[in-house]
VEXSE-585392 format. One record per residue (C-alpha): x, y, z; residue number from 1; residue in three letters; chain. Coordinates in steps of 0.02 Angstrom, whole numbers, plus 50000, padded with zeros to 5 digits. Example, Ala and Ser with C-alpha at 12.3 -4.5 7.8 and 13.67 -1.06 7.14 Angstrom:
BEGIN
((50615; 49775; 50390); 1; 'ALA'; 'A')
((50684; 49947; 50357); 2; 'SER'; 'A')
! end
This chain:
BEGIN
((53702; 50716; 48037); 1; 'UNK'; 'A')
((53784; 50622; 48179); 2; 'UNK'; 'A')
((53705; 50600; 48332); 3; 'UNK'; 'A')
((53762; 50597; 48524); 4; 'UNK'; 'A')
((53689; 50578; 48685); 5; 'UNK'; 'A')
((53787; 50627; 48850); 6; 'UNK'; 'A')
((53750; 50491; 48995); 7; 'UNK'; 'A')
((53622; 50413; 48890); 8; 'UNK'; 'A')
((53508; 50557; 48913); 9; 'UNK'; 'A')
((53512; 50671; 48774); 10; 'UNK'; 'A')
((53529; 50658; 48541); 11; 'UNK'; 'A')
((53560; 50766; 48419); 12; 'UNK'; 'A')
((53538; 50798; 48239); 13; 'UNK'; 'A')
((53513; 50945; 48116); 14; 'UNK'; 'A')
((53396; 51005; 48026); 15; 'UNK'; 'A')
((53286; 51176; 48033); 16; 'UNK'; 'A')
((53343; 51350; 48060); 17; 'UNK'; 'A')
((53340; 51421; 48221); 18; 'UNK'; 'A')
((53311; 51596; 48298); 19; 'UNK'; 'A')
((53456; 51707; 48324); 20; 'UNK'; 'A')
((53504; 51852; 48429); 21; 'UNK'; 'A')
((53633; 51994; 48439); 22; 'UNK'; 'A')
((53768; 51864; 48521); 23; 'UNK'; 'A')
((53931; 51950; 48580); 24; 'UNK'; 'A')
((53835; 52039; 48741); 25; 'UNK'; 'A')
((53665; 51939; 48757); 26; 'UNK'; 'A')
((53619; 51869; 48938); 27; 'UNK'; 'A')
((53684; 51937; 49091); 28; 'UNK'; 'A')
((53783; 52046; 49052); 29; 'UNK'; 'A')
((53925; 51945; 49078); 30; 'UNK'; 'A')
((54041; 51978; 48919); 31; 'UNK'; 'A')
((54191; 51847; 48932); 32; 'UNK'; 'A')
((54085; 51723; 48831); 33; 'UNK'; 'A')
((54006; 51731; 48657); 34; 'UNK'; 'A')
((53835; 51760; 48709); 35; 'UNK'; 'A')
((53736; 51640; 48604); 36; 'UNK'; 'A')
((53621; 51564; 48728); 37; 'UNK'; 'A')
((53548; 51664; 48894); 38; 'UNK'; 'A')
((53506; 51502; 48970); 39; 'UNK'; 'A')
((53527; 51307; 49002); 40; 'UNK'; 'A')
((53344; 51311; 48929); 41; 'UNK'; 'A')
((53371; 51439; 48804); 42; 'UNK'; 'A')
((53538; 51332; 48734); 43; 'UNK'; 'A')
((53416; 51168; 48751); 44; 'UNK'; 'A')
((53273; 51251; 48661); 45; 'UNK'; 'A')
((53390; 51331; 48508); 46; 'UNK'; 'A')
((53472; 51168; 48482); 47; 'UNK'; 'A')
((53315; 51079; 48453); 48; 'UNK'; 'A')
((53246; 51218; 48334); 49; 'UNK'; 'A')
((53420; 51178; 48238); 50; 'UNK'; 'A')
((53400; 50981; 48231); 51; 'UNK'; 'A')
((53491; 50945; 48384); 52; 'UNK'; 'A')
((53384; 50850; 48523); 53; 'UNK'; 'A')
((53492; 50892; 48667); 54; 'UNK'; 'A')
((53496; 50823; 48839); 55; 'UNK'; 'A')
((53499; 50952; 48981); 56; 'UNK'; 'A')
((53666; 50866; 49008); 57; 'UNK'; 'A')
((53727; 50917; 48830); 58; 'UNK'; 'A')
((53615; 51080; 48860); 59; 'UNK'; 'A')
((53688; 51133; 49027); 60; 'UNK'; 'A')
((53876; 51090; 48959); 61; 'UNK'; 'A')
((53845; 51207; 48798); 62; 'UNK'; 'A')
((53760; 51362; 48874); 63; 'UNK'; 'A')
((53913; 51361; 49021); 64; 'UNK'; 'A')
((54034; 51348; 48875); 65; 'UNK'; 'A')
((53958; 51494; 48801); 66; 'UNK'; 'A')
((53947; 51602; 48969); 67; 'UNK'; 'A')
((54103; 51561; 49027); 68; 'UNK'; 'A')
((54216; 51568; 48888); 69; 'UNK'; 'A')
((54279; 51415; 48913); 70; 'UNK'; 'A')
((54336; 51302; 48758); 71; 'UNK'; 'A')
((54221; 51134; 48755); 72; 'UNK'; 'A')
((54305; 50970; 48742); 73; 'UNK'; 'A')
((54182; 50843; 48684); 74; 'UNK'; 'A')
((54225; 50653; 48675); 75; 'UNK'; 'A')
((54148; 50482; 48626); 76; 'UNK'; 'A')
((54123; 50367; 48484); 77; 'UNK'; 'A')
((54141; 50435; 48275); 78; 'UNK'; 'A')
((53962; 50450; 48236); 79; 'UNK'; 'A')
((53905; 50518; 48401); 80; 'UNK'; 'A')
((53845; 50719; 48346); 81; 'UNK'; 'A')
((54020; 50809; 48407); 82; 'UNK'; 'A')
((54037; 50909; 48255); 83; 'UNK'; 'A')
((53862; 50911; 48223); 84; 'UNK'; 'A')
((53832; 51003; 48377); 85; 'UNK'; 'A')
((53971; 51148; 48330); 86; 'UNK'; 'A')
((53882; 51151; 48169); 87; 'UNK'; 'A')
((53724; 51189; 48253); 88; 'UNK'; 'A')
((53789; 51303; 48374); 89; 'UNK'; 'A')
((53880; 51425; 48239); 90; 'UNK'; 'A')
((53692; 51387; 48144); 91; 'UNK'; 'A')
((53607; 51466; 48306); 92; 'UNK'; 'A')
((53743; 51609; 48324); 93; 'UNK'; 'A')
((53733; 51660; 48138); 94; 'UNK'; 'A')
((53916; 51625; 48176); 95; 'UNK'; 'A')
((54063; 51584; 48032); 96; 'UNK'; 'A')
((54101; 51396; 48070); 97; 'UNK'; 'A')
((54294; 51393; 48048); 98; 'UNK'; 'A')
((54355; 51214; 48049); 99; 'UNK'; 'A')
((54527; 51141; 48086); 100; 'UNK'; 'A')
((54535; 50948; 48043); 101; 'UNK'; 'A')
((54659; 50862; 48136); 102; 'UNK'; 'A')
((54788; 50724; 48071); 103; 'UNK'; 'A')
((54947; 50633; 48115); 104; 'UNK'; 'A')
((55063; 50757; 48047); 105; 'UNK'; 'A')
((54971; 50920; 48059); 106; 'UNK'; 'A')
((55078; 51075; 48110); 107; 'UNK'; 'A')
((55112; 51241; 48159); 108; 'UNK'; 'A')
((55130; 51280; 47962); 109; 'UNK'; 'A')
((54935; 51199; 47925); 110; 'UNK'; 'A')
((54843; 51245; 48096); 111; 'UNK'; 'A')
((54922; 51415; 48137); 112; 'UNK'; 'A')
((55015; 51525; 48004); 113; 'UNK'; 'A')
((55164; 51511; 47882); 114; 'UNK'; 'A')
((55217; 51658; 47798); 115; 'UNK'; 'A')
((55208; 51652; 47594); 116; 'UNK'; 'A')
((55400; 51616; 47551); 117; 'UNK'; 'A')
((55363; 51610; 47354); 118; 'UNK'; 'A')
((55289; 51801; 47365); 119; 'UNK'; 'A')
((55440; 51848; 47491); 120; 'UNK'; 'A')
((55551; 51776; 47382); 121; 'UNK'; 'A')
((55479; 51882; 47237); 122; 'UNK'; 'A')
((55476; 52045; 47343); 123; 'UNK'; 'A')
((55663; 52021; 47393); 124; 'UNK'; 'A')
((55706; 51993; 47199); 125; 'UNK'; 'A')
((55596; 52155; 47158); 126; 'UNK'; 'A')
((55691; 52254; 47274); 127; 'UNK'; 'A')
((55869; 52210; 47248); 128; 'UNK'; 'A')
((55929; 52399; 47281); 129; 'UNK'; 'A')
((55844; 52398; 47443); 130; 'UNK'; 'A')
((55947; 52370; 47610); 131; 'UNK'; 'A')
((55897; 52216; 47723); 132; 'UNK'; 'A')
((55826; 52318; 47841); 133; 'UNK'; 'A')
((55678; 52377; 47739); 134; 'UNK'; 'A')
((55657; 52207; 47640); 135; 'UNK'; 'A')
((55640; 52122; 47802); 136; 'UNK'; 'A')
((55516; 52260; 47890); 137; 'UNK'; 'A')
((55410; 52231; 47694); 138; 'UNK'; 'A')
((55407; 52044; 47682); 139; 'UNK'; 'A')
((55349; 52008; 47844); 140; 'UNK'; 'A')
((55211; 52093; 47828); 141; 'UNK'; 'A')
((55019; 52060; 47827); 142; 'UNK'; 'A')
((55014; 52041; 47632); 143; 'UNK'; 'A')
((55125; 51880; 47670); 144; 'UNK'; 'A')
((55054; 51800; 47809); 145; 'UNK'; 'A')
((54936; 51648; 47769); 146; 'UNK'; 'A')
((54835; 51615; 47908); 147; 'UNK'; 'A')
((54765; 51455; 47948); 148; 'UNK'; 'A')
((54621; 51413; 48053); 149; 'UNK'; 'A')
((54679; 51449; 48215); 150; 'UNK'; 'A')
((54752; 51614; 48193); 151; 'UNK'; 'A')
((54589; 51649; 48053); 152; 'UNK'; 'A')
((54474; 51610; 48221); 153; 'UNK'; 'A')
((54569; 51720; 48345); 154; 'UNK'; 'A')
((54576; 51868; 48212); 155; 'UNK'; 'A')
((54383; 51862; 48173); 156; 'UNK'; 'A')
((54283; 52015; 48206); 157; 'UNK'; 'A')
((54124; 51931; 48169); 158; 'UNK'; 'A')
((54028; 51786; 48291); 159; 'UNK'; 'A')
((54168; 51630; 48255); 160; 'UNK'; 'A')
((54141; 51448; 48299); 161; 'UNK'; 'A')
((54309; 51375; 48301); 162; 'UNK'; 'A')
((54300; 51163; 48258); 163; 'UNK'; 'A')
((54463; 51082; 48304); 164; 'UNK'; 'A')
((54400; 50924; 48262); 165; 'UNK'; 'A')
((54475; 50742; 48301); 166; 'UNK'; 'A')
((54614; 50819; 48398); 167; 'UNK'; 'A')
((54663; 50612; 48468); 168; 'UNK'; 'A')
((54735; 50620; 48267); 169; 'UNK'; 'A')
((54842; 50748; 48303); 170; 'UNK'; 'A')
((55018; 50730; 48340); 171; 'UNK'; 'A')
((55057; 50769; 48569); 172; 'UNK'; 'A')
((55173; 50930; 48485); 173; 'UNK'; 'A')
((55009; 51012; 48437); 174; 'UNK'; 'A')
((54909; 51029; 48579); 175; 'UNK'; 'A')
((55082; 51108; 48650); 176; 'UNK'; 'A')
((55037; 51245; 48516); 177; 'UNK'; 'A')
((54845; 51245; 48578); 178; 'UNK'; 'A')
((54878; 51293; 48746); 179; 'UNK'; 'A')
((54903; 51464; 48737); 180; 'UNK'; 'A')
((54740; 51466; 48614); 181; 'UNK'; 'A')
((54634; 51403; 48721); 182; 'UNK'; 'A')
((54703; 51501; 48902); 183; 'UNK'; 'A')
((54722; 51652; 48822); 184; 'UNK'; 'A')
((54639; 51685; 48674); 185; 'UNK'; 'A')
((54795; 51750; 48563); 186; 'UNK'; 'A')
((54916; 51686; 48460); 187; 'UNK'; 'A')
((55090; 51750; 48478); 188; 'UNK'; 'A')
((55185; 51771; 48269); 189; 'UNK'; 'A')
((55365; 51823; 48338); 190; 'UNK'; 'A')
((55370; 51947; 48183); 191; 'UNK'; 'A')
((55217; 52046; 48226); 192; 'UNK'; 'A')
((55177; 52003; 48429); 193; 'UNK'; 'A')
((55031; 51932; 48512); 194; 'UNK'; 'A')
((54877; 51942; 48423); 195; 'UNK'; 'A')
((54716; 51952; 48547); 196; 'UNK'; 'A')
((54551; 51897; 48490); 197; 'UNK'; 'A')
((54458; 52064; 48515); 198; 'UNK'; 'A')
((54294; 51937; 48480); 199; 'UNK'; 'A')
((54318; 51780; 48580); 200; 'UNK'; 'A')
((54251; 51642; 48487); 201; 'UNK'; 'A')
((54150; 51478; 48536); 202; 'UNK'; 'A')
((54296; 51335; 48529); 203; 'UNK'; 'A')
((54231; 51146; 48538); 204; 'UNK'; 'A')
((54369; 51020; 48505); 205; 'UNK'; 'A')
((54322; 50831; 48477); 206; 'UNK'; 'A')
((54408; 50671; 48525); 207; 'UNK'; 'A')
((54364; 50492; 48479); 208; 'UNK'; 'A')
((54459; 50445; 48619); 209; 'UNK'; 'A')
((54620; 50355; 48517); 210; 'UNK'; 'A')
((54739; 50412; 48637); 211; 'UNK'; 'A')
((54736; 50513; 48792); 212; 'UNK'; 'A')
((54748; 50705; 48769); 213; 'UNK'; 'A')
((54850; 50796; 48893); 214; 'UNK'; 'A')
((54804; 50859; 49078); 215; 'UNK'; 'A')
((54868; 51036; 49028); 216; 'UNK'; 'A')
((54739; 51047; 48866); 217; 'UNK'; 'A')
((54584; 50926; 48963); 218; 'UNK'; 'A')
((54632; 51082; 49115); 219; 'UNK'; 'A')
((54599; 51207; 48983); 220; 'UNK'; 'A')
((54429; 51149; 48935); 221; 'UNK'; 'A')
((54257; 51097; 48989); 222; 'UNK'; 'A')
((54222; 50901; 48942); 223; 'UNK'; 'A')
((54052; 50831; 48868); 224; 'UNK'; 'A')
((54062; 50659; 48836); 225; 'UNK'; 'A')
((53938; 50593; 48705); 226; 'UNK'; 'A')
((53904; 50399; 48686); 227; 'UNK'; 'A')
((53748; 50322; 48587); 228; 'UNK'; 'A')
((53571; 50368; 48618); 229; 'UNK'; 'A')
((53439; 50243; 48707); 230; 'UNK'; 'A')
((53315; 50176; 48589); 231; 'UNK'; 'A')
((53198; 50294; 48610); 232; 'UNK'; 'A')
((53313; 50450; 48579); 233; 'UNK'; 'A')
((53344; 50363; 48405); 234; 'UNK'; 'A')
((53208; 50337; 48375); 235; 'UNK'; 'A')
((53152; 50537; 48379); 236; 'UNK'; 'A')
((53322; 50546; 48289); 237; 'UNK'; 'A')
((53256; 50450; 48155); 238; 'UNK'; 'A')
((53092; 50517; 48140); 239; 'UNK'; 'A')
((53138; 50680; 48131); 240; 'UNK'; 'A')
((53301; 50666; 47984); 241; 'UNK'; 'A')
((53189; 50533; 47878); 242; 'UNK'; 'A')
((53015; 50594; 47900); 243; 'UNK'; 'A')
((52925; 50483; 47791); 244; 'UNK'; 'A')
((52985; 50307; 47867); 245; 'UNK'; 'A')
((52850; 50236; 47931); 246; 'UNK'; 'A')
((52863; 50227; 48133); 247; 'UNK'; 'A')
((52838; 50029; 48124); 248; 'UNK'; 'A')
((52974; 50008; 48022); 249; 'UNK'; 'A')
((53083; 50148; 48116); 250; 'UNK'; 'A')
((53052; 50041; 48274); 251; 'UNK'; 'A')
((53122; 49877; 48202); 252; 'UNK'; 'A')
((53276; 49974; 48129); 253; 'UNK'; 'A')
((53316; 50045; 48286); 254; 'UNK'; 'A')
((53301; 49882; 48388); 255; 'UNK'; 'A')
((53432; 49788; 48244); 256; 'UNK'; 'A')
((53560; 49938; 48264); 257; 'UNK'; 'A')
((53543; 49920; 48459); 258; 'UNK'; 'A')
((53587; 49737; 48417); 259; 'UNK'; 'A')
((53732; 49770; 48308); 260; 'UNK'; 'A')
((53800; 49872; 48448); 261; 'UNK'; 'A')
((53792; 49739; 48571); 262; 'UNK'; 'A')
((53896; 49614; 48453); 263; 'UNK'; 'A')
((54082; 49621; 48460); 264; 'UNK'; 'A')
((54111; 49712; 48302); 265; 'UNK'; 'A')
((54276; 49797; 48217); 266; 'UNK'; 'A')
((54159; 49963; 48194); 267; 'UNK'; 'A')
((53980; 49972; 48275); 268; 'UNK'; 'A')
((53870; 50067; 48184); 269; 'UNK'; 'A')
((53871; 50258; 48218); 270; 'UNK'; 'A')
((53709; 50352; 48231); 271; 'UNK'; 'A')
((53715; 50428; 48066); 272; 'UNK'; 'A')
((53734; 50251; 47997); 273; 'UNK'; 'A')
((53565; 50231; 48077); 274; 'UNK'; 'A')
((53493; 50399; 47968); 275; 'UNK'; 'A')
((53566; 50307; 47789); 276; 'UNK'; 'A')
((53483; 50136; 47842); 277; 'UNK'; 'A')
((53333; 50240; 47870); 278; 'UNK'; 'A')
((53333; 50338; 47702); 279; 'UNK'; 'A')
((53408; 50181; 47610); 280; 'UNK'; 'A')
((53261; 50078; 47669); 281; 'UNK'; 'A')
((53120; 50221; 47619); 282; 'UNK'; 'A')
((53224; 50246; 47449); 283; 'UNK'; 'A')
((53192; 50058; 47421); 284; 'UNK'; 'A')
((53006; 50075; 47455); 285; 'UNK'; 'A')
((53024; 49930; 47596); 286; 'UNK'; 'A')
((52881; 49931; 47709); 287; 'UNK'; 'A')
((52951; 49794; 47851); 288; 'UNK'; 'A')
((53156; 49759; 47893); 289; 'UNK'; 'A')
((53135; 49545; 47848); 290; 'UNK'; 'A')
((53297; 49447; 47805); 291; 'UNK'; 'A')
((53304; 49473; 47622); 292; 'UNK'; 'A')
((53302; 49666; 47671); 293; 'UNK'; 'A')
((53415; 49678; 47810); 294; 'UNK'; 'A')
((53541; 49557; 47709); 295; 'UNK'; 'A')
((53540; 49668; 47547); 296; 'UNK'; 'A')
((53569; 49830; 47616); 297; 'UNK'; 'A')
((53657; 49789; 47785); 298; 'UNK'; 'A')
((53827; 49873; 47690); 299; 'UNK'; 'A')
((53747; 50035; 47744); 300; 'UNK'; 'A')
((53769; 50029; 47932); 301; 'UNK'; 'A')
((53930; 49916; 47909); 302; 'UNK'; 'A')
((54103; 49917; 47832); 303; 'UNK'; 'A')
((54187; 49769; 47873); 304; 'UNK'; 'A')
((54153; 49604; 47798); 305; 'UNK'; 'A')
((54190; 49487; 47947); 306; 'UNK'; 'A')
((54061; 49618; 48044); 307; 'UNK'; 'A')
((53947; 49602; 47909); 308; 'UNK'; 'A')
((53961; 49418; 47890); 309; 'UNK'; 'A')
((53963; 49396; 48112); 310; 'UNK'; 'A')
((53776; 49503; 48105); 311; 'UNK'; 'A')
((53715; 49427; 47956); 312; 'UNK'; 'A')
((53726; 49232; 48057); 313; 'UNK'; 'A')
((53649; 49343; 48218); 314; 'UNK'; 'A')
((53513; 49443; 48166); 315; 'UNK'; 'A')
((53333; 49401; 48188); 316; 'UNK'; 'A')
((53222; 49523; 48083); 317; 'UNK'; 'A')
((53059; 49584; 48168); 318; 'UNK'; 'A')
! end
């Protein structure tokens, strides 16, 4: 329920169900991409129908993502809409949304494959009167391969949306082991060759921007980078996740959080931060945003005390 704008020009959201099409051929009969959108309009159009008020920024970047092929990296602040958007995009595909969540630590063993040593180790005990030979051509198999998201995305026959999500987490090693995902499209398991993706899915990796990702994986990808809407774009945001806030009361919440921002904070408060203020606010039956209200329930758009207790001495309620 994040939301993002790109150059201060565009939100997003989610929310209804969208039209779909046929999406591996679709458009113009160009076939490297996935085929979900047949034009900058078209993407702009779908992503609004699923909750996602696009810019024609974020519009343009998506639909030549989707024509192209091309994996879509897509940076800016937590809180912004950067998995939001992959969620509506595999929405507006009718597409299975396979996620891998990146951490310090993550490896070839947890984003790729590992093979299932406990059922090997079982086979090999099963067949003790067996030579080597055929143990080794058995146990390295299919029926022992655990496949993780990576490999899970490039083997799908059906419309994928691969989510490598928060890859600045992720240890430098690992987008080593991207590369070849994202040029070619395959994944190479030494026992059983190069697997192709016979379906090439919709990739979308996001970055908070913790550390600097490498030239050879930024080289790889298209970049979208999403920062905070204006005041107006959160506005819509606001109105259309928490319908029933009245659009008084809406205005005067989106004015504070555009104030929060602008103080020197540990954690400014992300856009869906702004959606829980909203639906805290209506669940509290509060009809204005005055100091008794912004003091009690300020805990909802931030986590730190000393940020808490800095905006509390700051604000001015409308």
């Amino acid at each position: 329920m994040a939301n993002g704008t790109s150059g201060g020009n565009g939100t997003s959201g989610a929310g209804d169900t969208p039209g779909t099409r046929d999406t591996q051929d679709s458009g113009s009969g160009n076939h490297t991409g996935t085929g979900f959108f047949t034009s900058v309009a078209d993407a702009a159009e779908q992503l609004a129908a699923a909750g996602y008020l696009a810019s024609t920024a974020v519009a343009t970047t998506v639909f030549l993502a989707d024509r192209l092929g091309k994996p879509l990296l897509v940076e800016g602040p937590a809180g912004v809409g950067k998995t939001e958007l992959a969620k509506a995009v595999a929405e507006i595909g009718r597409a299975r949304l396979v996620r891998l969540q990146c951490y310090e630590g993550i490896d070839e063993a947890r984003a790729l494959y590992e093979w299932n040593h406990a059922k090997q180790l079982l086979r090999i005990t099963a067949g003790r009167d067996e030579g080597w030979q055929d143990a080794r051509t058995d146990i390295f198999g299919e029926e022992f391969l655990l496949t993780r998201p990576l490999l899970t995305a490039i083997r799908g026959e059906e419309p994928t949306v691969l989510l490598i999500d928060e890859m600045d987490k992720a240890d430098v090693e690992v987008e080593a082991l991207l590369l070849e995902v994202l040029s070619d499209f395959q994944v190479t398991v030494p026992e059983l060759g190069t697997i192709t993706a016979s379906r090439r899915p919709f990739v979308l990796l996001t970055s908070n921007a913790t550390r600097e990702l490498s030239e050879a994986l930024r080289r790889r990808c298209l970049f979208l980078h999403l920062d905070y809407p204006d005041a107006e774009s959160e506005r819509r945001i606001v109105r259309l996740k928490v319908p029933g806030l009245d659009d008084t009361l809406a205005e005067s919440l989106v004015r504070i959080v555009g104030a929060l921002r602008a103080m020197d904070l540990r954690k400014a408060p992300s856009v869906a931060e702004t959606i829980d203020w909203a639906r805290t606010l209506l669940a509290l039956g509060s009809d204005t945003l005055d100091e008794a209200a912004v003091r009690d329930t300020l805990g909802v758009v931030l986590k730190h005390q000393d940020d808490i207790r800095k905006a509390a001495g700051k604000l001015t309620p409308a």
